[in-house]
py3Dmol code that shows the C-alpha trace and the ligand (Angstrom):
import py3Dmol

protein = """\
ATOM      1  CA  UNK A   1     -19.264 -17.512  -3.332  1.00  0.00           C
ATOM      2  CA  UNK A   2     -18.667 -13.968  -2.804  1.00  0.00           C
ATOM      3  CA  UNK A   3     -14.658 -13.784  -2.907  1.00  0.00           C
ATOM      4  CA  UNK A   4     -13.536 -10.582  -0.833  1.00  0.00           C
ATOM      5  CA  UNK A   5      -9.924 -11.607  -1.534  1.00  0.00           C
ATOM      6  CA  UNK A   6     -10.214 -11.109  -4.821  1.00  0.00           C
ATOM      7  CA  UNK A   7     -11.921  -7.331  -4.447  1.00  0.00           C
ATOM      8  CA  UNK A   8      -8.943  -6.876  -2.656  1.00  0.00           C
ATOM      9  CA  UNK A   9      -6.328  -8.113  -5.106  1.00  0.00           C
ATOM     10  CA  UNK A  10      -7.889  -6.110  -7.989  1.00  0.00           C
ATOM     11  CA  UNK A  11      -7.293  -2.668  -5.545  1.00  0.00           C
ATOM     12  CA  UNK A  12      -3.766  -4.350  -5.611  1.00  0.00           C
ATOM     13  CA  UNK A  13      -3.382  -4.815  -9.173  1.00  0.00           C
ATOM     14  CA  UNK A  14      -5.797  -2.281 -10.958  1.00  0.00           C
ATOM     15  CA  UNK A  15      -9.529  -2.535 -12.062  1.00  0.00           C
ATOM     16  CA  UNK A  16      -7.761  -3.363 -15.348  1.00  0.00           C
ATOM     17  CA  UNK A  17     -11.002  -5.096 -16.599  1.00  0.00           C
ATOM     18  CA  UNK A  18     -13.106  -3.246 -15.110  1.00  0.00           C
ATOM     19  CA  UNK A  19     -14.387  -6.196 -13.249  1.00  0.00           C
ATOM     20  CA  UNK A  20     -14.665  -4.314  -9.287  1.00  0.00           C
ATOM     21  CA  UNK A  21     -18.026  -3.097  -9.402  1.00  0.00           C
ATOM     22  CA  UNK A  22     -19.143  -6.583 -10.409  1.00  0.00           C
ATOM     23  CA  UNK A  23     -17.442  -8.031  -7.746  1.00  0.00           C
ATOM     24  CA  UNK A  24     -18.937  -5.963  -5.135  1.00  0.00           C
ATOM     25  CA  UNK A  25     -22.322  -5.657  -6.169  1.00  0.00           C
ATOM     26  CA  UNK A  26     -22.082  -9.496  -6.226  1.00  0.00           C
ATOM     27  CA  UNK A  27     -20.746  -9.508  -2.605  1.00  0.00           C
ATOM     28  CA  UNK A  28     -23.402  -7.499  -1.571  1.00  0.00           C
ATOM     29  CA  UNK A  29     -25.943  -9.742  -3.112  1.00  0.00           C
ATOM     30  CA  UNK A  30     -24.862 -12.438  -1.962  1.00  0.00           C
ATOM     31  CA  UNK A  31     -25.389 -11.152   1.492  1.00  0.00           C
ATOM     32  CA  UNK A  32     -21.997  -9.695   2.533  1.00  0.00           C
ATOM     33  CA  UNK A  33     -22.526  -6.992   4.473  1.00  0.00           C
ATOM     34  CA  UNK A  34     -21.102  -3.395   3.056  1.00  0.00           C
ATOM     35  CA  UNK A  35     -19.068  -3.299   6.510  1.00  0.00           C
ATOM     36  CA  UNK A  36     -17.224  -6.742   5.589  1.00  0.00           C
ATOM     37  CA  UNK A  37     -16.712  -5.552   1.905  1.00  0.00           C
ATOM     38  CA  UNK A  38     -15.104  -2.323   2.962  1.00  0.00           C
ATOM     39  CA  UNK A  39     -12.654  -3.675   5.538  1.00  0.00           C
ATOM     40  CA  UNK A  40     -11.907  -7.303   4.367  1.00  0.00           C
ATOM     41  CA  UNK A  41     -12.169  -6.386   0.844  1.00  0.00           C
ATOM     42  CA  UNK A  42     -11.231  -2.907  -0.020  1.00  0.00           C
ATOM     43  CA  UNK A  43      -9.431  -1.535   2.791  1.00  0.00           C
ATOM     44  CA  UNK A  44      -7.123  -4.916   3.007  1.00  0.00           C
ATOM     45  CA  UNK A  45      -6.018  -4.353  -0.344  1.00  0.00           C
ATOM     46  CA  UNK A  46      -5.327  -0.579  -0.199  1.00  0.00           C
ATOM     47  CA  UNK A  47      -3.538  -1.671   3.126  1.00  0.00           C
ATOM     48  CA  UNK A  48      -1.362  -3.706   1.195  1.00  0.00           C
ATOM     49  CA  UNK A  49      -0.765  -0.894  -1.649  1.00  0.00           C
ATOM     50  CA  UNK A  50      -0.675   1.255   1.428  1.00  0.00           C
ATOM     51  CA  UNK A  51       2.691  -0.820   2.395  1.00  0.00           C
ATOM     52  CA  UNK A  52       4.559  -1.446  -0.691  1.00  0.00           C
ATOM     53  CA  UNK A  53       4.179   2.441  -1.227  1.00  0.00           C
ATOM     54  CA  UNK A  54       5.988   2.775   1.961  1.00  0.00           C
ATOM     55  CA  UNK A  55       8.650   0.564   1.315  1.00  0.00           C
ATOM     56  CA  UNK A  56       9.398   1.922  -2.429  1.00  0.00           C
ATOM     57  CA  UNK A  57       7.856  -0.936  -4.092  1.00  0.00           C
ATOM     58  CA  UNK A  58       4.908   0.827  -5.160  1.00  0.00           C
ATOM     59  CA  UNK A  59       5.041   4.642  -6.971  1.00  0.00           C
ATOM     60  CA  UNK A  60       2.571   7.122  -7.802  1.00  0.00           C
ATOM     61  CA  UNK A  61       1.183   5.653 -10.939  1.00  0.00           C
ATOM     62  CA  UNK A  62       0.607   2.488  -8.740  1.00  0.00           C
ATOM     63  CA  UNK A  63      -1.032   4.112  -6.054  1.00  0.00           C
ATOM     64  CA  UNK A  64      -3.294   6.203  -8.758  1.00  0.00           C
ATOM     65  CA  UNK A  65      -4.285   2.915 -10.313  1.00  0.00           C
ATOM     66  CA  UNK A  66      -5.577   1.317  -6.873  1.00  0.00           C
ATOM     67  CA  UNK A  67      -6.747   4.724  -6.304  1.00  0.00           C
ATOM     68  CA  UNK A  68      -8.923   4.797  -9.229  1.00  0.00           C
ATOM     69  CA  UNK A  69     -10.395   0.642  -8.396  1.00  0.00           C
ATOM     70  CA  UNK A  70     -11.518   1.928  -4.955  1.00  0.00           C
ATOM     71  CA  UNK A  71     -12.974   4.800  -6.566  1.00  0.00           C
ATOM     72  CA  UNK A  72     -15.066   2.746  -8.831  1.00  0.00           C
ATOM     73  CA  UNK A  73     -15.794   0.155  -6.014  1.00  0.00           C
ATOM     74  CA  UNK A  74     -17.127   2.884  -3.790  1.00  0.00           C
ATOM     75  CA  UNK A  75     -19.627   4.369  -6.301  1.00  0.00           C
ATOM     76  CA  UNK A  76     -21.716   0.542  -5.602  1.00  0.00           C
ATOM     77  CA  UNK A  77     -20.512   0.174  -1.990  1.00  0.00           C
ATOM     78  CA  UNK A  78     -20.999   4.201  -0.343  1.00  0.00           C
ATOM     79  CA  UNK A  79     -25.037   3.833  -0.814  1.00  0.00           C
ATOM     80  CA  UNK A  80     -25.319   0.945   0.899  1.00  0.00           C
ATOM     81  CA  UNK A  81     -23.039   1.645   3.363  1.00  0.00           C
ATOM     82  CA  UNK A  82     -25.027   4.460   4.690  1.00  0.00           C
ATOM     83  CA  UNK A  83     -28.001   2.626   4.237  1.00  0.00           C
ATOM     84  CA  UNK A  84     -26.655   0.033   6.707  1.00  0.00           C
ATOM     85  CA  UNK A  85     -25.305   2.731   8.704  1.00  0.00           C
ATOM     86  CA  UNK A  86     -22.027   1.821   8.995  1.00  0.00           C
ATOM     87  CA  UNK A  87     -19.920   4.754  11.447  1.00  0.00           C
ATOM     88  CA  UNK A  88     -16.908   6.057   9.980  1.00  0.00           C
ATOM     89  CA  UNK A  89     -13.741   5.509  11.895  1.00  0.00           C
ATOM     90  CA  UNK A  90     -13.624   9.288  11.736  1.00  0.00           C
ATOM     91  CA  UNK A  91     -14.840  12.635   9.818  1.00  0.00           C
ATOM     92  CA  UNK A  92     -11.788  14.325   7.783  1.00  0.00           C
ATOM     93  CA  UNK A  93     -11.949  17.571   6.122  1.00  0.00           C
ATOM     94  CA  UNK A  94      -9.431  17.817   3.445  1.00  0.00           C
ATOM     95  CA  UNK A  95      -8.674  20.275   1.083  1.00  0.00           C
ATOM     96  CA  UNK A  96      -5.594  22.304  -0.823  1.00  0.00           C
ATOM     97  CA  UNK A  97      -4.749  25.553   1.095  1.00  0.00           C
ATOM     98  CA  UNK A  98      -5.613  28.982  -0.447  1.00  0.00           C
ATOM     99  CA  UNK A  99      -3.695  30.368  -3.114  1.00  0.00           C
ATOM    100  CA  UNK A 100      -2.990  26.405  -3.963  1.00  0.00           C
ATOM    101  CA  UNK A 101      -4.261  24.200  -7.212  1.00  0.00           C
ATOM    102  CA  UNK A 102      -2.199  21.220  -6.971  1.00  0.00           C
ATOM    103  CA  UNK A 103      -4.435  18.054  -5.850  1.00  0.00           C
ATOM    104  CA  UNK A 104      -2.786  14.495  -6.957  1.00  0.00           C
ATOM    105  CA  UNK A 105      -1.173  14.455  -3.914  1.00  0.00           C
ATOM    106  CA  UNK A 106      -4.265  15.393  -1.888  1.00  0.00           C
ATOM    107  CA  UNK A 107      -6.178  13.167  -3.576  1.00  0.00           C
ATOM    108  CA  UNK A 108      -4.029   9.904  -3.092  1.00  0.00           C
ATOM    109  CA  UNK A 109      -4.039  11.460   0.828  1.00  0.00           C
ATOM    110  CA  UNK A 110      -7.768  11.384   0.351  1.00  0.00           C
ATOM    111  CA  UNK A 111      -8.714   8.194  -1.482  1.00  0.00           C
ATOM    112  CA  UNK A 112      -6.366   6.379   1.316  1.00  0.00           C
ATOM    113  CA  UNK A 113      -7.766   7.636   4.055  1.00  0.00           C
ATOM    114  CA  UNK A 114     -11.066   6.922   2.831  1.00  0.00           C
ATOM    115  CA  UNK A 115      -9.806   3.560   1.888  1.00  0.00           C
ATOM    116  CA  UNK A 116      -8.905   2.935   5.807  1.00  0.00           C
ATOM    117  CA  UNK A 117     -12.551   3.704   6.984  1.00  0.00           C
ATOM    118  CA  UNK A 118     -12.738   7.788   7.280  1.00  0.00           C
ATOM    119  CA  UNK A 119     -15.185   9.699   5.932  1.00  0.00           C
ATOM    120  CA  UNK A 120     -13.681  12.410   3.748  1.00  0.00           C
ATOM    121  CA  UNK A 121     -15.125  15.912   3.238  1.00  0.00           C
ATOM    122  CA  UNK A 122     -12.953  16.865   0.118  1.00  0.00           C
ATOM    123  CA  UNK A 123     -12.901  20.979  -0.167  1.00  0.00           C
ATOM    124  CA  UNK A 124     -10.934  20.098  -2.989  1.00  0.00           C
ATOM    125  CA  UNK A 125      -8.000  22.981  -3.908  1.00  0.00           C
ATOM    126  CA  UNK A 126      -7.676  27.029  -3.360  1.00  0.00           C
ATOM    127  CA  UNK A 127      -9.268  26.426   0.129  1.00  0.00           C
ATOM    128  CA  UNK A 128     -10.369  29.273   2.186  1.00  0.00           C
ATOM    129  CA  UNK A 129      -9.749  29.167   5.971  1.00  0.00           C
ATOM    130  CA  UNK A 130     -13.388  29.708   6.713  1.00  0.00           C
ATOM    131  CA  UNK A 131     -14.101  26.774   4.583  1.00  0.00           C
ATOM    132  CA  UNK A 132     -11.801  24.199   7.075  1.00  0.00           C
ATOM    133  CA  UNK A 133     -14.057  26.491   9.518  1.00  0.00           C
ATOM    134  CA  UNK A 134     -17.400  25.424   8.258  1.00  0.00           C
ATOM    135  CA  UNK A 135     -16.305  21.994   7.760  1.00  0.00           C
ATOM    136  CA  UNK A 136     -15.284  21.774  11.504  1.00  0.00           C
ATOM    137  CA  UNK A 137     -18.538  23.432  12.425  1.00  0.00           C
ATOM    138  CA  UNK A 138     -20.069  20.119  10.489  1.00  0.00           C
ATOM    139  CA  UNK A 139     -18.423  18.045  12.503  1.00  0.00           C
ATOM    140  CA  UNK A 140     -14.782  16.964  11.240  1.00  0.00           C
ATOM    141  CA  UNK A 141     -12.803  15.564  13.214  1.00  0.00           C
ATOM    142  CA  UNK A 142      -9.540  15.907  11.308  1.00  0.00           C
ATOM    143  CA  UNK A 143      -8.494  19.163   9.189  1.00  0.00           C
ATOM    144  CA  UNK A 144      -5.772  17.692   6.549  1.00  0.00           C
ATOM    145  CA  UNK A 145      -4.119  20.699   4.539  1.00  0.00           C
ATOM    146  CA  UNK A 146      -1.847  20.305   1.399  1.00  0.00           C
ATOM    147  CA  UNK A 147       0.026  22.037   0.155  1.00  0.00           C
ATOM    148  CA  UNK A 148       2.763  22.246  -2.601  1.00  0.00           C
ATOM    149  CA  UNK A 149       3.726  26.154  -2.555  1.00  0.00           C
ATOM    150  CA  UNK A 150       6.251  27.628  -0.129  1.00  0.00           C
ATOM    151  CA  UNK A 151       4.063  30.229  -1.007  1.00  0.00           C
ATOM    152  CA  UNK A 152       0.730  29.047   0.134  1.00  0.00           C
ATOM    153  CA  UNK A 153       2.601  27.103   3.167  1.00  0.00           C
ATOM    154  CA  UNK A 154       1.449  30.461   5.407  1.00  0.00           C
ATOM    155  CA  UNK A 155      -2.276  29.862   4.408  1.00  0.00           C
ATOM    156  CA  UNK A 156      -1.806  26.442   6.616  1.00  0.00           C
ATOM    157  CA  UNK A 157      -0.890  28.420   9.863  1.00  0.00           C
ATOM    158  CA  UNK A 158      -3.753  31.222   9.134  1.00  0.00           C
ATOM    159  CA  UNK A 159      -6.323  28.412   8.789  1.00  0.00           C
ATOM    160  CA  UNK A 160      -5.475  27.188  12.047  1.00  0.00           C
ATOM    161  CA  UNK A 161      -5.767  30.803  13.215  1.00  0.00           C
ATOM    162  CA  UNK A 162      -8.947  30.643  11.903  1.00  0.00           C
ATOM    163  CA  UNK A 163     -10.101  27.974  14.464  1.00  0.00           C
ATOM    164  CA  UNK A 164      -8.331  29.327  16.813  1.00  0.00           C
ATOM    165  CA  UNK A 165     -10.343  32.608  16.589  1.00  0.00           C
ATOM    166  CA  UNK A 166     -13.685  30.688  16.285  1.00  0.00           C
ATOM    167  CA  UNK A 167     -12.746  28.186  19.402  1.00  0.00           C
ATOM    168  CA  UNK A 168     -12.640  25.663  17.452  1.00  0.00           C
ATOM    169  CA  UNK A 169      -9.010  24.597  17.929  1.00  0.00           C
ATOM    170  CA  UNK A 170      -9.929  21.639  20.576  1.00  0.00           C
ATOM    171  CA  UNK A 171     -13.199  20.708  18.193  1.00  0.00           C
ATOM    172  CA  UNK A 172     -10.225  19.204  15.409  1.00  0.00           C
ATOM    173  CA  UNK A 173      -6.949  17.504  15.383  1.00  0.00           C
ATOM    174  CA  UNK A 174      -5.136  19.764  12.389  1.00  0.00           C
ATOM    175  CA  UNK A 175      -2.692  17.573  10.432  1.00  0.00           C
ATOM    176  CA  UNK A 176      -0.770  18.878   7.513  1.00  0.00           C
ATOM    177  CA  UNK A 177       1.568  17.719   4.197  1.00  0.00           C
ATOM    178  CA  UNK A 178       2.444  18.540   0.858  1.00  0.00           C
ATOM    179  CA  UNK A 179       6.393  18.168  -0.289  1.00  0.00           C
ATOM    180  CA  UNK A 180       7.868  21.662   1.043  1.00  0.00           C
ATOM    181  CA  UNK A 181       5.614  20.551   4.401  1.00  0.00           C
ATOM    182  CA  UNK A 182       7.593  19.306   7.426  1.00  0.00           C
ATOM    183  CA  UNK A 183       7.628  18.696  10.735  1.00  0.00           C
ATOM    184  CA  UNK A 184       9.469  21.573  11.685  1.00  0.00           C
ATOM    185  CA  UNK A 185       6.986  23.487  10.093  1.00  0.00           C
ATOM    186  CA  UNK A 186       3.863  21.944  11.761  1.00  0.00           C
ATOM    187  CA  UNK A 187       5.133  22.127  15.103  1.00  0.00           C
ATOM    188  CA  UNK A 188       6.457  25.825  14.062  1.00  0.00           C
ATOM    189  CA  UNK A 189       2.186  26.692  13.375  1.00  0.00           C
ATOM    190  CA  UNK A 190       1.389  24.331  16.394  1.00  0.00           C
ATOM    191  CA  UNK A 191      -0.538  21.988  14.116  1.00  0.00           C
ATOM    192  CA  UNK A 192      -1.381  18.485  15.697  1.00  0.00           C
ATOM    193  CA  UNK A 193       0.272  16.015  12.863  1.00  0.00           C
ATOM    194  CA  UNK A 194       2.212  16.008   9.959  1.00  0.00           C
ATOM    195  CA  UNK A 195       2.706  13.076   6.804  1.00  0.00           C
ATOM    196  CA  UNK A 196       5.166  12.704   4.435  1.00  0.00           C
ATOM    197  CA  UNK A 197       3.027  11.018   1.907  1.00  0.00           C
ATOM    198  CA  UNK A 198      -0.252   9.147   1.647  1.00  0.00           C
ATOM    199  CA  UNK A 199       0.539   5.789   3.342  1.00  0.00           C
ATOM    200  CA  UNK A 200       1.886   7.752   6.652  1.00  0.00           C
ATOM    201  CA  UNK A 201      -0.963  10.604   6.271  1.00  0.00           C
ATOM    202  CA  UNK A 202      -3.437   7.091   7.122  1.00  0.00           C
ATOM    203  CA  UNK A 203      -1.350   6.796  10.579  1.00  0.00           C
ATOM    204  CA  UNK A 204      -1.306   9.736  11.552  1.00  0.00           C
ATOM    205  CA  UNK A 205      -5.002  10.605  11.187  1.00  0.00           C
ATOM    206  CA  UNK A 206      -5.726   7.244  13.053  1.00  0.00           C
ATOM    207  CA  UNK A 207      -2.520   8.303  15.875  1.00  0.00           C
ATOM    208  CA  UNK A 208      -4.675  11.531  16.092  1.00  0.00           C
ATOM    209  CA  UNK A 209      -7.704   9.884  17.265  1.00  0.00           C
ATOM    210  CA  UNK A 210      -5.796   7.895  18.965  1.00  0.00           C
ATOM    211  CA  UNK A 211      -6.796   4.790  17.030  1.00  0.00           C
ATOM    212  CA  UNK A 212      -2.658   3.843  16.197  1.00  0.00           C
TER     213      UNK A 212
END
"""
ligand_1 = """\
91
B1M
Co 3.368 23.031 -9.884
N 4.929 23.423 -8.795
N 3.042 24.968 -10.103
N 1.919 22.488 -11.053
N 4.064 21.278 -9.778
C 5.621 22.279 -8.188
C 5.053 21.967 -6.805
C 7.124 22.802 -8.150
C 7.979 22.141 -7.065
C 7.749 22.647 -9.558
C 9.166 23.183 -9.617
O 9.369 24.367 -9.707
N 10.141 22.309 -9.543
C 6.906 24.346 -7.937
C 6.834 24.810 -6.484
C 8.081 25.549 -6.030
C 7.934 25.900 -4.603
O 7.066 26.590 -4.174
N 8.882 25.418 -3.806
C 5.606 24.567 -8.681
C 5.182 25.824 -9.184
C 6.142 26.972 -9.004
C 3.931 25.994 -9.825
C 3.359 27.283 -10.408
C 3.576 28.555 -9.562
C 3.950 27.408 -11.810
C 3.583 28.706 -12.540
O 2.443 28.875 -12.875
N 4.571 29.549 -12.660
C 1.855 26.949 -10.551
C 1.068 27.326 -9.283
C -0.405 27.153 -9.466
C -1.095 27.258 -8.131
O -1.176 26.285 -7.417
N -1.557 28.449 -7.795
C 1.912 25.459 -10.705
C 0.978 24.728 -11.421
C 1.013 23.358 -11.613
C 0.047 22.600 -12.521
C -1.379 23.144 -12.494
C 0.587 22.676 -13.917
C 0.222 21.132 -11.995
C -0.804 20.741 -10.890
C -1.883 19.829 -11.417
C -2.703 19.275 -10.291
O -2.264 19.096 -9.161
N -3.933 18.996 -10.622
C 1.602 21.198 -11.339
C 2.379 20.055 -11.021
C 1.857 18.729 -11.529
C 3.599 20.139 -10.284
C 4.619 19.044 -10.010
C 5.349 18.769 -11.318
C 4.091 17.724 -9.476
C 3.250 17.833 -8.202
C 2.610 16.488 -7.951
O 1.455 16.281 -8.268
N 3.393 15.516 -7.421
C 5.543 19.730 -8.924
C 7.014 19.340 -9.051
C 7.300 18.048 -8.377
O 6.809 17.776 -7.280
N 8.115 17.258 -8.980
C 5.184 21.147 -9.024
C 2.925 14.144 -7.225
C 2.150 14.052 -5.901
C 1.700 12.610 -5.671
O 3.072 14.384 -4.874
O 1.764 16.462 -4.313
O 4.028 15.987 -3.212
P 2.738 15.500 -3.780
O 1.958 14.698 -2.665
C 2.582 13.689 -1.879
C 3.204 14.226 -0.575
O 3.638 15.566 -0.670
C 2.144 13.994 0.448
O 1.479 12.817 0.009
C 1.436 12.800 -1.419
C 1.525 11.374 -1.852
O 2.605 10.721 -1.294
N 1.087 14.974 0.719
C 0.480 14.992 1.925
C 0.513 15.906 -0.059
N -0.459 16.529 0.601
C -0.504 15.987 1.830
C -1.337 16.233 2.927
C -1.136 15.480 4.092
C -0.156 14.511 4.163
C 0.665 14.243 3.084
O -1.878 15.650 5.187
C -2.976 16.499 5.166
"""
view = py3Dmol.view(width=600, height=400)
view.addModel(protein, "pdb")
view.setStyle({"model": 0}, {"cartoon": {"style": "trace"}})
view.addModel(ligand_1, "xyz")
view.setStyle({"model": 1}, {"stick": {}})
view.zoomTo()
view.show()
């Protein structure tokens, strides 16, 4: 019996034995469909890691370890879930502005938003504006910038320039992070959202599209 509570209590506690992409190739054979495995097994569990990060019970390293189970879990479950054409809840674009090469943080923004049901673009780090350009042009819905600089901080406001001078601005909601990132500052370059860490970033993507 395929056991979708359990694929979501090893994103929970770690793919300490490895045992996720067994448990969700089994799913799938057993006739689950790659919809039902993503939402009632995956994304409930990085829901709930998604939580106790948000309430201090869960840190980094935690968050990393899920992180790294939904990573494995996806390499069996993405193919199939494009076969069975699945939609995305939404198309995000995220990268690490220009000038910028720190990516844990955008990464754990990443692998949660994937884990709630967007499709991510990662432009991974040192991202040029006319990158978040093309990306738009491919159709994202969301541009999510980090970064970690109060140096590359000014790279976030000429990348939404940049959209702004290819009339792209009402194409994408812009939301932005990183730990010198804040509110003040987004509403400062007239970007759309801003989120303090990971678990919030997955809000306000979905508040964006208004999806909250
Ligand atoms: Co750098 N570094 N670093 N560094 N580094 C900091 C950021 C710094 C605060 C350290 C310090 O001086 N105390 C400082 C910045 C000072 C400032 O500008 N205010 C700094 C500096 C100065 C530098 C260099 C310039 C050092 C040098 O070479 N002289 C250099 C710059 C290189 C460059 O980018 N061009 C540099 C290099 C590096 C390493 C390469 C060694 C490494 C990065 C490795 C990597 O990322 N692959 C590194 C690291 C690891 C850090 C610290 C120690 C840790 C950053 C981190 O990963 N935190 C950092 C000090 C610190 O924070 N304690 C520091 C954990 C991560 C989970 O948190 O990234 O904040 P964070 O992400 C959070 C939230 O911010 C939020 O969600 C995440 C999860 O909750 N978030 C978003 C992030 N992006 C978001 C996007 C969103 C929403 C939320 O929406 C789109």
């Amino acid at each position: 019996m395929a056991d979708l509570h359990a694929i979501a209590q090893v994103i929970i506690d770690g793919d300490r034995g490895g045992v996720i992409k067994d448990l969700t190739a089994s799913a799938l054979n057993e006739g689950v469909s790659p919809g039902e495995v993503l939402n009632n097994g995956l994304v409930a569990g990085m829901s709930v890691v998604g939580e106790r990060f948000k309430n201090n019970e869960y840190y980094v390293p935690e968050v990393l370890i899920a992180a790294r189970a939904m990573k494995n879990a996806m390499e069996i479950l993405r193919p199939r879930l494009v076969e069975s054409g699945v939609a995305p809840i939404g198309k995000v674009a995220i990268g690490t502005v220009f000038g910028d090469l720190h990516d844990i943080g955008k990464n754990l923004v990443a692998m949660m938003l994937e884990g709630a049901g967007f499709q991510i673009n990662d432009l991974g780090v040192n991202v040029q504006p006319e990158q978040f350009v093309a990306a738009v042009k491919d159709g994202a819905d969301i541009v999510a910038l980090s970064a970690l600089l109060t140096t590359t901080m000014p790279a976030m406001k000429q990348t939404i320039e940049a959209l702004d001078a290819e009339g792209l601005r009402d194409k994408a909601r812009v939301m932005i992070g990183g730990a010198p990132v804040t509110q003040n500052y987004a509403d400062e370059i007239n970007a759309d959202g801003y989120a303090a860490d990971a678990a919030s970033a997955v809000d306000t993507a979905k508040t964006l599209l208004n999806m909250a």
